[in-house]
Every structure is written in structure tokens, then in C-alpha cells.
C-alpha positions, 0 to 999 in steps of 0.5 A, a space after each residue: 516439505 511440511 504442508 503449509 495450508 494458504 487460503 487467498 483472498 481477493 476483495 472486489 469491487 468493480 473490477 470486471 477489467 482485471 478480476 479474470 487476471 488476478 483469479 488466473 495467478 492464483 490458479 495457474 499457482 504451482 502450489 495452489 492455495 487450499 481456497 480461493 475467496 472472492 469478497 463482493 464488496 458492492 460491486 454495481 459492474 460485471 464483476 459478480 458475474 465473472 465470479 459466479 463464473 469462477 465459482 461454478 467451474 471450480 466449485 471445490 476451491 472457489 467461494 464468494 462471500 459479501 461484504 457490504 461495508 465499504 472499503 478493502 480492509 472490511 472486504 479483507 477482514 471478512 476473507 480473513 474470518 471466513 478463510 480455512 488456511 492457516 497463512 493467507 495471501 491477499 490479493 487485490 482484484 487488479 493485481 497479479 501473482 507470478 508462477 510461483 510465488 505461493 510454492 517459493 514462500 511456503 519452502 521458506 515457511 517450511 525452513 523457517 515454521 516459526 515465521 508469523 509473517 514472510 515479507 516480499 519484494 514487488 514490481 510497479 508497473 503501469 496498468 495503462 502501457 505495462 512499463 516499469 514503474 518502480 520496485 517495492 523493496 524489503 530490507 532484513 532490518 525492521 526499524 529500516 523497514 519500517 521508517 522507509 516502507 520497505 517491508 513489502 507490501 499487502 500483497 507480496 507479504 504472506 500472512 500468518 491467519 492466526 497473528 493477524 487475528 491477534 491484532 484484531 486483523 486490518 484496521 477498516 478506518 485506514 484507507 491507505 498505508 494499512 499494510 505499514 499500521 499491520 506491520 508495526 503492530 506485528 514488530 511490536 509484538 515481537 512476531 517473527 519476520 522472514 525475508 523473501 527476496 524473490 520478485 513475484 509480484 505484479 502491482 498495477 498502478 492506475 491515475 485513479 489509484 489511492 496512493 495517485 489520488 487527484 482529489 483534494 479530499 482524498 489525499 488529504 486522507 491519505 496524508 493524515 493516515 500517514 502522519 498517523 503512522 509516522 506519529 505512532 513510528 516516532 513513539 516506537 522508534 523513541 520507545 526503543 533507542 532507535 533515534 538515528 531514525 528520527 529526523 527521517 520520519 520528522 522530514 517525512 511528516 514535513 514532505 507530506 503535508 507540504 507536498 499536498 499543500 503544493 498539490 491543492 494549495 487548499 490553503 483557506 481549508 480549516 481541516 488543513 490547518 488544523 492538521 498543521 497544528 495537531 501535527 506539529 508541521 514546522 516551516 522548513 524552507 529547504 524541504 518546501 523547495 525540494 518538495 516543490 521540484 518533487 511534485 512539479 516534476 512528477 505532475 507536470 513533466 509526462 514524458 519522463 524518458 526524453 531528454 526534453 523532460 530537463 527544460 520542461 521542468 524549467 518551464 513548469 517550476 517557474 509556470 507553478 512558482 506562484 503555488 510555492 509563494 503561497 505555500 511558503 506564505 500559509 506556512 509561515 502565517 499559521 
């Protein structure tokens, strides 16, 4: 098998709960990576001690480096211009790696020695109970890939260091969906994409996680990331005749901005209203209500296994009805 070099990066910032989980994945690795960096991100907790730990034991293969700029992309950038390998895998300091999962990637890479990018498949699980929550798919079609979010993830992905240099390497104002900006500027750069349909990925969501964010602030970030992302998409798709594409990714900039607005209802903010108007956000009635019963049942049915959950629902549409009323009302008056 051709050697194939793999530093990993783990950036860290109060992770004493799980730090020891994801360091162990990469560890306990079949084909272990040539190094291991762990980022300090401004941790306050335990976990710089977990990691001079690390370091102390396996003083050949682990390193600690600190990056005071806040935020995983700048703790990701710093791994990636300090890292030695020439593909990297990122892992997030609540996350884990299965087995094998860098020697299963690197005998494609072995196939395919042209790949700028291998895009992997993951698995959801609750970091509170550790059920199932939901698969993390790919698809061998890029434009599919991209316009669904089916390309992998940050984590499952595995990174040629040299192409990611390339494009400046991760964009440290996004605060979410910054695997999806990467990957669209690697499609528009022609690089070259390998699919691996192999599961070897744990990705534990907690209620405080970014993309669950319940702070009316933060989502709003999130959702102007995306309706970024979906406005660069459209310029793309358009740019390359991909047009059946189109009134998907206009839905999805519709169904996100209304789903904060049934969220928050912060409709007296004039950020929001500004993103309505920047963004071209039309009323659509029928995505509104969909939305509605999307959002009403994902926040306020918590027993999702029970039959119960179908009359609960009943009694939380009409218990909320009054924040579609306002969102119908801010949508149709601005």
C-alpha cells in the first residue's frame, strides 16, 4: 500500500467530559496517524491537564500548540499550518473515530492517489443517552451533495493539507456550516472527490450544540451562515446549468429563516428584517405551515418513540398556533 502520511487535529476548549474519548479513537487507530495535535483554544476547565497528560506519555506522537483566537476554525487553521502530514483528519474534542477508519481511508487513497478529498458517511448519536439519532449521508454526485448536505462531514471527511492551503484553509468568520462553504470552494476548483461509504464515524450532539442552538443570537448566525451558503450555491448551480437544482436551495433559504422566526418570534428585531430584505425571503404560506408543524414537533414533543407523541403534537400545534399567526403577520407586513 502506498504510505499515506495523516496528522490529526483535535482543537479543544472545555472538553475535560470527552477529550480522553476522542484522543483514545485516535490511538486505538489501526493505522495510526503520523501525529496528533491537540489545539488549546482557551480552555478554563481540565482539559489542559488531560492534555499534557497525553503529551507526557506519548511524547513522539502527541503535541499541544495554543491558539488564542476564539472559535474551532481558528483552532483548526493553527493544527493545519503546524501539521506534518500530507492529509489531515480533523476531529472534534467530543467526538470519536471508529477502529478503522483512517486505515480503511488510506487503502482508498492508495486506489485513488489523486483524491484531494475522501467524503465519508457518519452516525448521530445522543451524547446525553447515546441513541441513535440520525445518519450523516454522501452521495457520488456533487451538486446532490452539495444542495442536500450530503458530502460528509469535517470530521468523517478526510483532507488533503496541501488543497486546503489552497483555499486559504477554513474560513474562521463562519461559526457553523463551514464544512459545506470548504467543500463548494474545493468543487469549484475541480479537485478531485472519493467516496467512502463506510460508517466510521461517532458524532455526539448535545441540547448545547451549535447547530441546537437555543439562543436567539446565535441561531440567527447560524441561519445567515447558511443563507450565505445557499446564496453562493445558487451563483454555482446557475453558473453550471444545474438549475433543476434551484427551487430546492430557494425552499431551503425560505425554511430556514422562517423556522427562526417560529422559533424566537423575535419579530420587532431589525437585524431580522434586514435579513429578510438582503436575502430576498418571500411569503410562501404552505412552507410556513409545514415549518410550523416541523419545529413544533421537534420542540415540543420530547418522547418521539411513543405513540403518545401523535396526539401531543395536536396539543402543541394549537398550544403555539398564535406564533404562526405572528410569523404569517411579520411575513406578510415587511
Amino acid at each position: 500500500m502506498q504510505q499515506v502520511t495523516i496528522s490529526a487535529v483535535i482543537p479543544v476548549f472545555n472538553a475535560q467530559q470527552t477529550l480522553r474519548r476522542a484522543v483514545d479513537s485516535l490511538l486505538n487507530q489501526t493505522w495510526l496517524p503520523v501525529e496528533i495535535i491537540l489545539v488549546d483554544n482557551n480552555s478554563t476547565d481540565g482539559s489542559p491537564a488531560i492534555m499534557e497528560e497525553y503529551r507526557r506519555r506519548y511524547p513522539d506522537l502527541i503535541s499541544i500548540i495554543h491558539q488564542p483566537v476564539p472559535g474551532a476554525n481558528a483552532a483548526r487553521n493553527a493544527g493545519l499550518d503546524h501539521a506534518g502530514g500530507e492529509w489531515i483528519q480533523f476531529l472534534d474534542a467530543d467526538d470519536e473515530l471508529m477502529p478503522e477508519k483512517l486505515k480503511h481511508q488510506a487503502e482508498l487513497l492508495s486506489i485513488h492517489p489523486e483524491a484531494d478529498l475522501i467524503i465519508a458517511p457518519a452516525r448521530a448519536i445522543s451524547g446525553i443517552d447515546g441513541t441513535f439519532l440520525k445518519e450523516i449521508s454522501v452521495v457520488e454526485n456533487v451538486f446532490t451533495g452539495l444542495c442536500y448536505s450530503q458530502l460528509g462531514s469535517t470530521i468523517s471527511n478526510l483532507w488533503r493539507r496541501k488543497t486546503l492551503l489552497g483555499c486559504g484553509g477554513w474560513d474562521e468568520s463562519r461559526t457553523s456550516s463551514q464544512e459545506y462553504f470548504m467543500m463548494l470552494s474545493l468543487v469549484k476548483k475541480d479537485c478531485f472527490f472519493v467516496t467512502d461509504h463506510g460508517t466510521n464515524v461517532l458524532i455526539y450532539e448535545y441540547p448545547e450544540s451549535v447547530s441546537k442552538s437555543f439562543d436567539v443570537d446565535q441561531d440567527l448566525r447560524i441561519v445567515t451562515n447558511r443563507l450565505d451558503y445557499f446564496e453562493l450555491l445558487i451563483g454555482f448551480l446557475k453558473e453550471k446549468n444545474q438549475h433543476r437544482f434551484l427551487l430546492y436551495v430557494e425552499r431551503m433559504k425560505r425554511i430556514n429563516f422562517y423556522a427562526h422566526l417560529i422559533q424566537f418570534g423575535d419579530f420587532t428585531s431589525p437585524d431580522v428584517a434586514a435579513i429578510r430584505h438582503k436575502y430576498r425571503i418571500p411569503f410562501r404560506f404552505w412552507d410556513i405551515l409545514t415549518t410550523y408543524c416541523h419545529r413544533t414537533y421537534a420542540l415540543h414533543v420530547p418522547d418521539k418513540s411513543s405513540l403518545l407523541k401523535y396526539p401531543k403534537f395536536v396539543v402543541a400545534f394549537f398550544s403555539h398556533l398564535g406564533r404562526l399567526i405572528q410569523t404569517i403577520r411579520f411575513l406578510k407586513s415587511t
